[in-house]
Every structure is written in structure tokens, then in C-alpha cells.
OpenMM code with the backbone's topology and positions (N, CA, C; nanometers):
from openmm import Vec3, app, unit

residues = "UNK UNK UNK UNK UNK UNK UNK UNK UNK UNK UNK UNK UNK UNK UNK UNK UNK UNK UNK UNK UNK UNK UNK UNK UNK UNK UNK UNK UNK UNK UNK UNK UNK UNK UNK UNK UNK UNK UNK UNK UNK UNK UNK UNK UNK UNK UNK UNK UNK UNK UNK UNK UNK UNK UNK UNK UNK UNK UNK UNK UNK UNK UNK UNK UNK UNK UNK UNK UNK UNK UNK UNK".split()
positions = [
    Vec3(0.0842, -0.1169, 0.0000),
    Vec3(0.0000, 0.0000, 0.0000),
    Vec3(0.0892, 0.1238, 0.0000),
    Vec3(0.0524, 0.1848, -0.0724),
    Vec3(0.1622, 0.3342, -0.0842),
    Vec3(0.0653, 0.4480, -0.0114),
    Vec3(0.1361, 0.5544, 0.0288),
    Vec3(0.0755, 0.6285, 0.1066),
    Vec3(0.1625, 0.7918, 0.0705),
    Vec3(0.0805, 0.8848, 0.0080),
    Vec3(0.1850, 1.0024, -0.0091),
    Vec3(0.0905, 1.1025, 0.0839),
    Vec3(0.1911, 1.1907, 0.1150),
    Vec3(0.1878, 1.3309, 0.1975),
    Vec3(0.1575, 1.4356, 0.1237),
    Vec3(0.0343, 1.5066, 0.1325),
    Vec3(-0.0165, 1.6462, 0.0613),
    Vec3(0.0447, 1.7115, 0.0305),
    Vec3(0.0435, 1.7689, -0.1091),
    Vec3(0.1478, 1.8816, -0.1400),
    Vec3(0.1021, 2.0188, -0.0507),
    Vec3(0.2812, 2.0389, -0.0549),
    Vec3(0.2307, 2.1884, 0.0262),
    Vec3(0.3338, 2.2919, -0.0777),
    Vec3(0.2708, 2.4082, -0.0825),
    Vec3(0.3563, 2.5535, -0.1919),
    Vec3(0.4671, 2.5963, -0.0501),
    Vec3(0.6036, 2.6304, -0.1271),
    Vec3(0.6761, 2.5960, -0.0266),
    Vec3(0.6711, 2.7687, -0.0760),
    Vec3(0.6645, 2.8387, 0.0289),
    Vec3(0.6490, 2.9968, 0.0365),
    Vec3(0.8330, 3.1049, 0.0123),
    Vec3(0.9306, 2.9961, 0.0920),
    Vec3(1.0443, 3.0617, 0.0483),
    Vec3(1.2098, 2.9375, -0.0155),
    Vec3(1.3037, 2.9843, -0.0543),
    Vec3(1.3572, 2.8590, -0.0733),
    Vec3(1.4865, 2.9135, -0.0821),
    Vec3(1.5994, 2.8919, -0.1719),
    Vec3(1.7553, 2.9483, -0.1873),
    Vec3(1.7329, 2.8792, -0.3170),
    Vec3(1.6958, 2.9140, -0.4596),
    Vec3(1.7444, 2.8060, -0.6062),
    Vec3(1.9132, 2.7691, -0.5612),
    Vec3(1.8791, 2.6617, -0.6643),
    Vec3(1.9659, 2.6233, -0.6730),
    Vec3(2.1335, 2.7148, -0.7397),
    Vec3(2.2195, 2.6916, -0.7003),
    Vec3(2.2909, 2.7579, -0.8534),
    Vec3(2.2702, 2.9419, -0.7916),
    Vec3(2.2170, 2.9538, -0.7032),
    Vec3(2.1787, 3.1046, -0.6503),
    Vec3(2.2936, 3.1919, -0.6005),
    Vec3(2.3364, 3.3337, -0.5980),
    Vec3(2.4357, 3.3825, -0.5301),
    Vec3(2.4094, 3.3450, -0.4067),
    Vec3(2.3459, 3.3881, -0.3650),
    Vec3(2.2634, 3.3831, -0.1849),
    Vec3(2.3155, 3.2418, -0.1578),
    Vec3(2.2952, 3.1212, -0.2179),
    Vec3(2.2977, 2.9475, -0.1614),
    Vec3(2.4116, 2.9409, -0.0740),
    Vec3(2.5443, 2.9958, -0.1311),
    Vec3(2.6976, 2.9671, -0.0774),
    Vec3(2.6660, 3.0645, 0.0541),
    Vec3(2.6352, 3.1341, 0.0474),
    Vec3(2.6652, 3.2259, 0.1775),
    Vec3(2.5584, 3.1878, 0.3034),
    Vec3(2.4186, 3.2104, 0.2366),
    Vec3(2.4068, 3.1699, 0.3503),
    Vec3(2.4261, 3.0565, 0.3925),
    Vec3(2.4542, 2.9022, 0.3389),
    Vec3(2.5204, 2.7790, 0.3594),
    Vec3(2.6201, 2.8412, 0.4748),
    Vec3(2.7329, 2.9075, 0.4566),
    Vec3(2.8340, 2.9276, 0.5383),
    Vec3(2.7583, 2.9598, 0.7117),
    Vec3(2.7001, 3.0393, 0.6635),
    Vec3(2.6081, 3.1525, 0.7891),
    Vec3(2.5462, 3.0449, 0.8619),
    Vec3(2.4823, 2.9311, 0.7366),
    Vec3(2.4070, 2.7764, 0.8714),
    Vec3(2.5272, 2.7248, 0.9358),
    Vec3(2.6470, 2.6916, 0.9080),
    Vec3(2.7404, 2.5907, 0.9752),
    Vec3(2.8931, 2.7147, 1.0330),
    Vec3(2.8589, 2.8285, 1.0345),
    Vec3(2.9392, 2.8960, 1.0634),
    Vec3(2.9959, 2.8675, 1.2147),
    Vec3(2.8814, 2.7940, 1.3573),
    Vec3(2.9729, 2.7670, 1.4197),
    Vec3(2.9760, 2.6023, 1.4548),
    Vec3(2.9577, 2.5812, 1.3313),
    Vec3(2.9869, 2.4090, 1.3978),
    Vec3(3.1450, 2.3446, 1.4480),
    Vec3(3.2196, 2.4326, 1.3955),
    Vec3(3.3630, 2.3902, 1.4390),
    Vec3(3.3585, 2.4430, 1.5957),
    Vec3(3.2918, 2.5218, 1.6351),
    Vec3(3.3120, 2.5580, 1.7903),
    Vec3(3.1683, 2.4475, 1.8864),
    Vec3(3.0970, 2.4157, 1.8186),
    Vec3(2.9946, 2.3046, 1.8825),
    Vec3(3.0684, 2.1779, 1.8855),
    Vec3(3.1788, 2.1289, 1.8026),
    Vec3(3.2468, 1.9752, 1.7732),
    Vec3(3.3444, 2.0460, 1.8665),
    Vec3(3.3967, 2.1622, 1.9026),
    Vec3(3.5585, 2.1375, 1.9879),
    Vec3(3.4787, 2.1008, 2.1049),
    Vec3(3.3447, 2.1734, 2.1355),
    Vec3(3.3198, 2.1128, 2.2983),
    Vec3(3.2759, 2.0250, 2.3199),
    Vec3(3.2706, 1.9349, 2.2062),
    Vec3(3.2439, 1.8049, 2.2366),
    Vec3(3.3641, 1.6822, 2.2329),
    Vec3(3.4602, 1.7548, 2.2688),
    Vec3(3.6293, 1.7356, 2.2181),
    Vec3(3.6372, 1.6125, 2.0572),
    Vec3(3.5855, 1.6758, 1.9714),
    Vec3(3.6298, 1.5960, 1.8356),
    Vec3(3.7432, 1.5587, 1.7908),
    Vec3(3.8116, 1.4869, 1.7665),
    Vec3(3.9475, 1.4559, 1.7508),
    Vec3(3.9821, 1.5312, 1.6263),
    Vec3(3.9125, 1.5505, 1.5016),
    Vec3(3.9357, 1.6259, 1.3974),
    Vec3(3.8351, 1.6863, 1.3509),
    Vec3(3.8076, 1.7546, 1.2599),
    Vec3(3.7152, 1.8091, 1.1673),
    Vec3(3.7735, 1.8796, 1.0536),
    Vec3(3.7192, 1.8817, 0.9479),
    Vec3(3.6880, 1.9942, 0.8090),
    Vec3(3.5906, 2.0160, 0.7475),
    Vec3(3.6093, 2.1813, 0.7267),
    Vec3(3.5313, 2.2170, 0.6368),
    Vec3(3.6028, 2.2762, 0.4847),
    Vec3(3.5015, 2.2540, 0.4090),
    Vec3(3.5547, 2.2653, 0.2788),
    Vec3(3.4136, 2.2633, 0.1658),
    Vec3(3.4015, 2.4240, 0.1235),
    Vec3(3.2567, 2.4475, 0.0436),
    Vec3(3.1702, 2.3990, 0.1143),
    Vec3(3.1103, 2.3066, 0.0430),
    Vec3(2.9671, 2.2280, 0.0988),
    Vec3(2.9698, 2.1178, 0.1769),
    Vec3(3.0673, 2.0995, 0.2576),
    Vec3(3.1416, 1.9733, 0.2953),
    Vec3(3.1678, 1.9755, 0.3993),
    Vec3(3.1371, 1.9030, 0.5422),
    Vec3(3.2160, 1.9155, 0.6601),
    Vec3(3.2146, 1.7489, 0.6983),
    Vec3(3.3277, 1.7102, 0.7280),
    Vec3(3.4280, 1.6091, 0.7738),
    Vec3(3.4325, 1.5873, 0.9098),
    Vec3(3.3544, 1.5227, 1.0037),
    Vec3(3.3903, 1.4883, 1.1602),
    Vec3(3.4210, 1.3361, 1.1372),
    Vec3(3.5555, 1.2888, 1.2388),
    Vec3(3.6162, 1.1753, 1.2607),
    Vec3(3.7269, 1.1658, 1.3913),
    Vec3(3.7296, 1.1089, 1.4356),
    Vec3(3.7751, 1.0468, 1.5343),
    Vec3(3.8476, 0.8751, 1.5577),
    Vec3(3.9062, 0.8538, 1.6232),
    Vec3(3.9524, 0.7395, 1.6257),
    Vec3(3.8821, 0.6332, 1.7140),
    Vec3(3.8373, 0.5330, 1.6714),
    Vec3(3.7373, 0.4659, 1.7517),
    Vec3(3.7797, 0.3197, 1.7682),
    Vec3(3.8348, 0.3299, 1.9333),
    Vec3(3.9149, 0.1871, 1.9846),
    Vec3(3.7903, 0.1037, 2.0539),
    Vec3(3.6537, 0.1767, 2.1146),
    Vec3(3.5770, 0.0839, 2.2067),
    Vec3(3.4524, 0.1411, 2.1724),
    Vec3(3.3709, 0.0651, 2.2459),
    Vec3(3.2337, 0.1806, 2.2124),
    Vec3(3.1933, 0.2471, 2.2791),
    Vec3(3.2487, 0.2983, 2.3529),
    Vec3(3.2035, 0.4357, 2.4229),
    Vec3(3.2624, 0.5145, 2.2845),
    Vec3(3.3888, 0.4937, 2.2927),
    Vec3(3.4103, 0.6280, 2.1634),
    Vec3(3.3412, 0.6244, 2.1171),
    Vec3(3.2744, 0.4942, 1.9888),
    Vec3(3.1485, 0.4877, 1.8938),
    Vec3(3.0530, 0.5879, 1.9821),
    Vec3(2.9947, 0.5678, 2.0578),
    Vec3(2.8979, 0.6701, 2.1007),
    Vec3(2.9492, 0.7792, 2.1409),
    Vec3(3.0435, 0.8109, 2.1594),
    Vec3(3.0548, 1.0007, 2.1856),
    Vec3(3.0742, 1.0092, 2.0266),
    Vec3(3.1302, 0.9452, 1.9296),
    Vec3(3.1667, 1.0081, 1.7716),
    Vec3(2.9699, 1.0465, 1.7573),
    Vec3(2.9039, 0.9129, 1.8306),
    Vec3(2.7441, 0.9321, 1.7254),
    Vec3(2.6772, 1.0522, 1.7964),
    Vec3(2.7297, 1.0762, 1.9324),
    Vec3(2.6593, 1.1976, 2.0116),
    Vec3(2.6966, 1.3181, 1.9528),
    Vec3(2.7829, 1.3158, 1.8910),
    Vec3(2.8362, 1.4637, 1.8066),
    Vec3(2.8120, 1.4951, 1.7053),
    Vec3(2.7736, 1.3779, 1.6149),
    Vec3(2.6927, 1.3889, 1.4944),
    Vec3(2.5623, 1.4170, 1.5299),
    Vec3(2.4868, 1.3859, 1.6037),
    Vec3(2.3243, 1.3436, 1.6683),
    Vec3(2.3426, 1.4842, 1.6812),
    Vec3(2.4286, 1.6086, 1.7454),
    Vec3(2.4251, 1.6995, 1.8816),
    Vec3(2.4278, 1.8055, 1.7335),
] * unit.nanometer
topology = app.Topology()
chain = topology.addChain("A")
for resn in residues:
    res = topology.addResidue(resn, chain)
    for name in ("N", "CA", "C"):
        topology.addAtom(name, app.Element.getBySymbol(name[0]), res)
């Protein structure tokens, strides 16, 4: 049985390909490098549209602080 969700008119957006897209992109993740240091991340990058969190994972507690920082 398939089941779809009502269209809705989406009132504002960023096109694609837009001057505006890159910047404000930056302006959403502008402080995620200071939200991952207090969660002591072992590394991160950013790069354009791209951000990179990793860590070294010997047990699973690490596994779960790496997934609490992604989740957070």
C-alpha cells in the first residue's frame, strides 16, 4: 500500500545555482567547528559544501561520543 503526503507551496527557498545558496550555507554551519571542539572531536573539516567529523574509535564508548556529536 503506498501512502503520499499532501502537497504543500513551499512559500520561500535558496534556487539552486543562486548567489545567496553559498553564503548563507556558510552563515548555517558557521559555528559548527566551535559546537564539535566542545564536544572534544578529535578532527574536523570544512571545505565548500562539505564538513568532515572523525575520530579514532578503539571501544564503544568512543562509537557513542563520535554518534553523540553527529546526533548533537
Amino acid at each position: 500500500m503506498s501512502v503520499f503526503s499532501q502537497w504543500y507551496t513551499v512559500s520561500s527557498r535558496i534556487p539552486q545555482g543562486s548567489i545567496l545558496g553559498p553564503i548563507l550555507f556558510l552563515i548555517f554551519i558557521n559555528d559548527l567547528p566551535e559546537i564539535c571542539a566542545t564536544e572534544q572531536v578529535t578532527v574536523m573539516y570544512l571545505y565548500a559544501d562539505d564538513a568532515k567529523v572523525y575520530s579514532t574509535v578503539s571501544c564503544d564508548s568512543d562509537h557513542l561520543h563520535l554518534q553523540k556529536v553527529i546526533d548533537h
